[in-house]
VMD Tcl script that draws the C-alpha trace (Angstrom):
set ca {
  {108.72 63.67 135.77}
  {107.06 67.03 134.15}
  {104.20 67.59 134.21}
  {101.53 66.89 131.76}
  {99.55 69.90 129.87}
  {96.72 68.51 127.46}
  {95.85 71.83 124.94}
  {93.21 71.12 122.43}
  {93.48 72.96 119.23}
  {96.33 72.63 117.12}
  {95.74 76.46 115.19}
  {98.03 79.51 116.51}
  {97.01 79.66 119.98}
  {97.36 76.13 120.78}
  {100.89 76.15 118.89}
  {102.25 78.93 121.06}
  {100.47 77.43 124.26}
  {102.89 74.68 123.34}
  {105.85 76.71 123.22}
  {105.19 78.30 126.43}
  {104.42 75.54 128.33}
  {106.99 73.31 127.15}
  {109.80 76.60 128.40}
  {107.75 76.59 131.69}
  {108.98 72.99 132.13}
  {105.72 71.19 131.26}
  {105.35 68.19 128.67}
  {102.86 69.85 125.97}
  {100.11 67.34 124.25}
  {98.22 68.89 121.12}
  {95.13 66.96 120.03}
  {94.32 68.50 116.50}
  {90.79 67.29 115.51}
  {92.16 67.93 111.45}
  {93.58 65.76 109.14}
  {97.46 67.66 109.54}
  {98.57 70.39 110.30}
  {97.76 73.68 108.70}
  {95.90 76.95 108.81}
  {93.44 78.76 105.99}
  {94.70 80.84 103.65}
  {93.91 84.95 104.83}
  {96.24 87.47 106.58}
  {96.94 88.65 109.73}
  {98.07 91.79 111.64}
  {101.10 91.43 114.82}
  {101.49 94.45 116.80}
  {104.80 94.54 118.99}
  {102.93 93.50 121.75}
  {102.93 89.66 119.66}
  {105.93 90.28 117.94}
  {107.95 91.01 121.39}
  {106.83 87.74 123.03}
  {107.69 85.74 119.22}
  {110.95 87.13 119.98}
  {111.36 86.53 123.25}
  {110.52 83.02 122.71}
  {113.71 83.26 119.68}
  {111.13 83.07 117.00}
  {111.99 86.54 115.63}
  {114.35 85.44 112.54}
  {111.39 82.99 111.43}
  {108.94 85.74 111.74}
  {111.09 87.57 109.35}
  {111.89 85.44 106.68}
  {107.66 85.37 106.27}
  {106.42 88.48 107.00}
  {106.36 91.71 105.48}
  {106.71 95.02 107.79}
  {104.19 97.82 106.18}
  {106.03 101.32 106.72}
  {102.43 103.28 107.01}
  {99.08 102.50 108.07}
  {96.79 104.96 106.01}
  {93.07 105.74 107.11}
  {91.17 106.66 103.74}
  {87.94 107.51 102.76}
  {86.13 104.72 101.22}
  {83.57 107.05 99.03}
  {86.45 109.37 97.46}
  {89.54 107.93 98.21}
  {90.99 110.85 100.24}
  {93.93 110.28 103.06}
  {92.08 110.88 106.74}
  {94.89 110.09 108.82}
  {98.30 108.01 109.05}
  {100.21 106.01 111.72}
  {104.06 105.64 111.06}
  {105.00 102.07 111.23}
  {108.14 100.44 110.13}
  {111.23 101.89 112.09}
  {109.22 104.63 113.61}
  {106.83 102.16 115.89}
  {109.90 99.78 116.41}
  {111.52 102.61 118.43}
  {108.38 103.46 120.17}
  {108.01 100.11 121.09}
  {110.89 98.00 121.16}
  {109.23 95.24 118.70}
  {108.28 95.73 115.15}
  {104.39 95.44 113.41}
  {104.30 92.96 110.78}
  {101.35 91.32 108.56}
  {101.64 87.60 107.21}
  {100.00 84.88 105.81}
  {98.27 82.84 108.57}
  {99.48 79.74 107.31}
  {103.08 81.63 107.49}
  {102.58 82.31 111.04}
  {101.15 78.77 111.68}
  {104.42 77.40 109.98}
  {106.62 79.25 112.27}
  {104.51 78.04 115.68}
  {104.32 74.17 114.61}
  {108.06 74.42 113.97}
  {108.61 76.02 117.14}
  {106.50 74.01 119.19}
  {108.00 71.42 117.82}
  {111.66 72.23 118.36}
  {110.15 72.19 121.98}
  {109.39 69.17 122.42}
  {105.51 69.33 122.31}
  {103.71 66.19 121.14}
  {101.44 66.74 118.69}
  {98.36 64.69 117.01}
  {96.08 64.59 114.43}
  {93.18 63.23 114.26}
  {92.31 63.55 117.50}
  {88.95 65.75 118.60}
  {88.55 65.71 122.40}
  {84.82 64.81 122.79}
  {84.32 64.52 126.54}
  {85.69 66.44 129.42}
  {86.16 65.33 133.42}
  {87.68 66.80 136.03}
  {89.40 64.69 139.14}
  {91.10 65.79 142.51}
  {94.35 65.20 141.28}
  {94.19 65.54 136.85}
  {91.92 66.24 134.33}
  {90.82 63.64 132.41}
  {89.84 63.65 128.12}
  {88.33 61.49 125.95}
  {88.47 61.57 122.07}
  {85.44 59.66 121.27}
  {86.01 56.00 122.57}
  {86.32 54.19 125.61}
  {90.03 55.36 126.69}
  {90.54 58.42 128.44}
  {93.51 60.33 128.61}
  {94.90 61.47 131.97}
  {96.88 65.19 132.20}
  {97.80 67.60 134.87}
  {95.93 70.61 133.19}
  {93.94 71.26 130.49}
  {93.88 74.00 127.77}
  {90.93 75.04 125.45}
  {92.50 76.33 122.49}
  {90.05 74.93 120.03}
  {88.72 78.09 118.72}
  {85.12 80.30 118.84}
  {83.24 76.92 118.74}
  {84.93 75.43 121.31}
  {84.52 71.86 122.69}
  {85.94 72.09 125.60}
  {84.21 75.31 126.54}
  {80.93 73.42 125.96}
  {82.02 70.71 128.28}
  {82.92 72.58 131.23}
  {80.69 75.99 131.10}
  {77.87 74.94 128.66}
  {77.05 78.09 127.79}
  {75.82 78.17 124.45}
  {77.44 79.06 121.01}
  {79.16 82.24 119.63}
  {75.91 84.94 118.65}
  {76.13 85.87 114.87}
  {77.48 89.74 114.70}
  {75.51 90.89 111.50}
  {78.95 91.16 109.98}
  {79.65 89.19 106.39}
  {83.74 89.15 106.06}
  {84.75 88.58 102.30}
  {88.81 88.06 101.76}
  {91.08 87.00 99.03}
  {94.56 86.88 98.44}
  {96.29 88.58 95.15}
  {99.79 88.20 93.87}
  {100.93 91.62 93.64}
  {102.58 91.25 90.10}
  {99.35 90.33 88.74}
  {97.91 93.64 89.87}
  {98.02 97.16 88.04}
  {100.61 99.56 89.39}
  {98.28 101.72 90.71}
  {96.76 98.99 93.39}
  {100.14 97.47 94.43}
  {100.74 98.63 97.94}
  {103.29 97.82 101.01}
  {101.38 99.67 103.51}
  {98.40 98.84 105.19}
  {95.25 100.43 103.93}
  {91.69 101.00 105.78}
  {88.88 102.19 104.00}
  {85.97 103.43 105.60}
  {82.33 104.05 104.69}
  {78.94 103.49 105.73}
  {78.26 99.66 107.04}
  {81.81 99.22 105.83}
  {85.21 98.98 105.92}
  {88.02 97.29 103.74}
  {91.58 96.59 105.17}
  {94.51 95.84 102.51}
  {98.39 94.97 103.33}
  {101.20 93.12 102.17}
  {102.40 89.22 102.83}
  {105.01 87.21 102.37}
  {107.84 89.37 101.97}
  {105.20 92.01 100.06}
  {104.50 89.35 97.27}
  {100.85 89.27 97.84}
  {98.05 91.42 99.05}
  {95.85 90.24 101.19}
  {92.31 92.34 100.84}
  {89.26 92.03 103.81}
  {85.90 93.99 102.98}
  {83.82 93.53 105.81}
  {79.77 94.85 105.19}
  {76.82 94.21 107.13}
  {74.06 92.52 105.89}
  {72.14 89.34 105.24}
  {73.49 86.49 106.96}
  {73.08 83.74 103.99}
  {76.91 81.57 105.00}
  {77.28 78.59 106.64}
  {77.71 80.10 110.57}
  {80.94 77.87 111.43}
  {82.96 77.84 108.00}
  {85.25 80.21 107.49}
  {86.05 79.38 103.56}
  {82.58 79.64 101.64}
  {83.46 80.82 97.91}
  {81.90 84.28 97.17}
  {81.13 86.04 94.21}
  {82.98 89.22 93.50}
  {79.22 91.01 92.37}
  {78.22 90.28 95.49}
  {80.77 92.54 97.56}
  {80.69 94.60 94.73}
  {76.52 95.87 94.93}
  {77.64 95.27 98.73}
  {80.43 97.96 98.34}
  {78.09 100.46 96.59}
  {79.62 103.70 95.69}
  {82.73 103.28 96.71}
  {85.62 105.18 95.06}
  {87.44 103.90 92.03}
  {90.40 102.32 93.42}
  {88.52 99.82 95.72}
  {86.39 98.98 92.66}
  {89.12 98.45 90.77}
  {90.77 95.80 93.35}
  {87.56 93.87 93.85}
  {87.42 93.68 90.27}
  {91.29 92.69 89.72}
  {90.54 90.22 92.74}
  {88.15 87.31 91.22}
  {87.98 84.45 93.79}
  {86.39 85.83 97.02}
  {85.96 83.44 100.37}
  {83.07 84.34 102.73}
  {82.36 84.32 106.32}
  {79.90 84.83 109.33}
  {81.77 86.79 111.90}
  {80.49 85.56 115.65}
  {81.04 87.02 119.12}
  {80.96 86.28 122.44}
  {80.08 88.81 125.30}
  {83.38 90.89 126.71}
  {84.81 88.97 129.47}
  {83.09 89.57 132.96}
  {85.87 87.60 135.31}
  {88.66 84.71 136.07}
  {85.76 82.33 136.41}
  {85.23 82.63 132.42}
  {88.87 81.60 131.68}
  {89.66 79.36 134.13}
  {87.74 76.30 135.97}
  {89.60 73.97 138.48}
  {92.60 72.44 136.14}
  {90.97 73.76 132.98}
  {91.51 77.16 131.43}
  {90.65 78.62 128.03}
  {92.50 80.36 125.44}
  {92.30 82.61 122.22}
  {89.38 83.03 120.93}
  {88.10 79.87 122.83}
  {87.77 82.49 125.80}
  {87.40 85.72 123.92}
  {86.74 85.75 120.65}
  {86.55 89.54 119.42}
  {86.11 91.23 116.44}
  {88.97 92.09 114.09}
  {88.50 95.58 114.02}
  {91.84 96.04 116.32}
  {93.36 93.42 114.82}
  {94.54 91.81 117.70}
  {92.91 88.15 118.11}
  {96.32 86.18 117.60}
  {98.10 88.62 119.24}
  {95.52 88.40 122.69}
  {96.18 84.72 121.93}
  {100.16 84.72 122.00}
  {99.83 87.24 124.84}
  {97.73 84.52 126.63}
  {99.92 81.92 126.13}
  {102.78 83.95 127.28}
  {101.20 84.54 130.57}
  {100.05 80.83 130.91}
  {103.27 79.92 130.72}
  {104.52 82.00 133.66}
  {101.91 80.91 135.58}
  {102.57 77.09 134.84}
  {106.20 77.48 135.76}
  {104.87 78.34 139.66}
  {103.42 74.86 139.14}
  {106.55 73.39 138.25}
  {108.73 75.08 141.05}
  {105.61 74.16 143.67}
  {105.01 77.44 144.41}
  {100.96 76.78 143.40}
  {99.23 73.77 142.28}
  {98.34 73.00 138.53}
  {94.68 74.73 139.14}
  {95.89 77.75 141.41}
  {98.43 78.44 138.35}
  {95.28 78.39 136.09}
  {93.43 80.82 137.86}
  {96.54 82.95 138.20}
  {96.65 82.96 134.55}
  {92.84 84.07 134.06}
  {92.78 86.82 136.82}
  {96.30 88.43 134.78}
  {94.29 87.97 131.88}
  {90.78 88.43 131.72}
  {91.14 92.10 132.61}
  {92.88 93.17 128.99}
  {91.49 90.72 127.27}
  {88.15 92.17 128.17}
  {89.24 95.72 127.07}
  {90.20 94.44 124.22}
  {86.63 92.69 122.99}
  {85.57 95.99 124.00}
  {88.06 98.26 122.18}
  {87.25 96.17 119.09}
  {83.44 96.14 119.46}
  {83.70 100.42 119.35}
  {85.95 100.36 116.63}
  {83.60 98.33 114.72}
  {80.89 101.20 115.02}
  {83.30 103.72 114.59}
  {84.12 102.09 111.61}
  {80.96 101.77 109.63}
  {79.25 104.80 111.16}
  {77.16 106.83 108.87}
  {75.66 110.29 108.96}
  {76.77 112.93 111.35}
  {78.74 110.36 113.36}
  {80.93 109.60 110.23}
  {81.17 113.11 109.33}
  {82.52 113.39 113.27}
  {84.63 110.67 112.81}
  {86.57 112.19 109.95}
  {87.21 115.61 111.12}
  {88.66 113.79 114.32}
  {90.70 111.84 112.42}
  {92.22 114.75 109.96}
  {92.59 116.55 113.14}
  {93.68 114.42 115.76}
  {95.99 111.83 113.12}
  {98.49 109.77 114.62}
  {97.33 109.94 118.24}
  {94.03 108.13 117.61}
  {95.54 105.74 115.48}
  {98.76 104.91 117.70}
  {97.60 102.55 120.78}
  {100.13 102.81 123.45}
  {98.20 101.14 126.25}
  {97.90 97.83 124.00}
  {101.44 97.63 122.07}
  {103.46 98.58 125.07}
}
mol new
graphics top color blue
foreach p $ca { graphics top sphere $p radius 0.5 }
foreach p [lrange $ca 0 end-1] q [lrange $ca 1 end] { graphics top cylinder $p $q radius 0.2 }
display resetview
């Protein structure tokens, strides 16, 4: 019989956790605490290094039929508009790198990962919140709410920055509040003026701000994120608080035409609180006996490398290596799990980090932004190219 893998969390890390478990030769089990199956409405950035392992698994002509696969990524000047710097995407980093860069619609992405997971063979369930938590010699042991507990060979954490299961096992604390306020919206490109239609992605810089704009689904939309620091008035856990356009708008400030254009052209706004967890300090944060965590259950970061589903793929990749030494009795379900964290707790760390500079980088203001965009004219494409993460 295979083995049993319990994953809680049925969003993008749990769905690929699924996939690569069920190829390592385990029997996946997806408890989804939601109604069904689905994922909120925003965008999201794939570098090769998730792209390579969607292809690997032989997700790669599903990606495509969603996606859309920018040829530029332009650095601009959020107070005047002006071109700092540019990164060659499209054919140029597929070369490079062997996988291509593409931006989607989340609940694209999601799509592709249910389908897959479930051409796998995972089980999956709705409904169905693991409350409680316990650990035995030989399983790990959940319980949704009642009586009845459910008995599996290894647990996985994959229920996001307010985690459950991280609460059960490490109790330590919630996700601190950033500062950050994220406002996104989505925008059918047809129903924009020429002049704001775009199929690269765009960052815009400026003081306590930045704004990141690319294309979805096939180019058909464009999905816009101003993030701005500032009063935290949003509900801390929800992620899909309606926001007023005047709001990011007195947020934005003087900002140069163009981006006051698109917040105007762009009327319904969603809000949220973006929340952080320390970088990663060891394997003993990821891992615990036959429990490990994943995504941003174990590392949430900030999305100013873009790279929180792609950490998450690239963690469920690696757990899936590690569970096949299970299978094959070359380790035991928890020496597999602590395998996994100390391969990934290292880059995932970096990563938090990485993100975390960016951030000030980012929204730096007086002679630290003026320093920032000399670099950038100057230096171009080799601070905006990241070879030690997409390779």
């Amino acid at each position: 019989m295979s083995k049993q893998v319990l994953i809680a969390g049925a969003g993008m890390g749990g769905l690929a956790a699924a996939i690569a478990s069920a190829r390592a030769g385990w029997h996946p089990r997806v408890f989804e605490q939601a109604d069904g199956f689905g994922e909120a409405g925003a965008g999201i950035q794939l570098g090769p290094n998730a792209t390579r392992v969607l292809e690997a698994w032989g997700l790669g002509t599903a990606l495509a039929r969603v996606a859309a696969f920018p040829q530029r990524l332009a650095v601009r000047s959020a107070g005047n508009g002006e071109v700092l710097a540019q990164l060659m995407l499209g054919p140029a980093l597929l070369e490079r790198y062997g996988a291509p860069y593409a931006t989607l619609h989340r609940a694209d992405l999601h799509r592709v990962l249910l389908d897959g997971a479930a051409d796998a063979g995972a089980e999956l369930l709705v409904q169905a919140r693991i409350e409680r938590v316990r650990e035995a010699p030989d399983a790990v042991l959940v319980s949704l709410g009642g009586p009845t507990e459910i008995e599996g060979d290894a647990l996985v954490g994959a229920d996001g920055l307010w985690s459950r299961v991280r609460q059960e096992i490490w109790a330590d604390g919630p996700p601190v509040s950033t500062g950050h306020l994220a406002y996104r919206t989505l925008v059918a490109q047809q129903d924009l003026p020429k002049s704001l239609r775009s199929d690269e992605v765009t960052v815009w810089l400026g003081p306590r701000l930045h704004v990141v704009t690319y294309p979805v689904r096939g180019g058909d939309w464009l999905n816009v994120v101003a993030i701005v620091q500032g009063a935290l008035t949003a509900e801390p856990e929800a992620w899909d608080q309606a926001a007023a356009a005047g709001d990011l708008q007195q947020a934005l400030g003087a900002t140069c035409a163009a981006l006051q254009e698109l917040v105007q052209a762009a009327p319904d706004w969603l809000l949220w609180v973006l929340h952080e967890r320390p970088p990663l300090k060891g394997a003993q944060a990821m891992s615990h006996g036959r429990v490990a965590l994943l995504g941003d259950a174990a590392h949430p970061m900030r999305p100013y490398l873009a790279q929180g589903a792609g950490m998450a793929i690239e963690d469920a990749q690696e757990l899936g290596r590690c569970l096949a030494m299970a299978r094959d009795r070359i380790a035991d379900p928890a020496t597999a799990l602590r395998r996994y964290a100390l391969n990934r707790w290292e880059r995932c760390a970096r990563v938090q980090r990485q993100a975390e500079r960016n951030g000030r980088i980012f929204h730096a203001t007086g002679p630290v932004q003026w320093g920032r965009d000399l670099s950038l004219r100057l230096l171009g494409e080799r601070l905006l190219d990241q070879p030690w993460l997409y390779r």
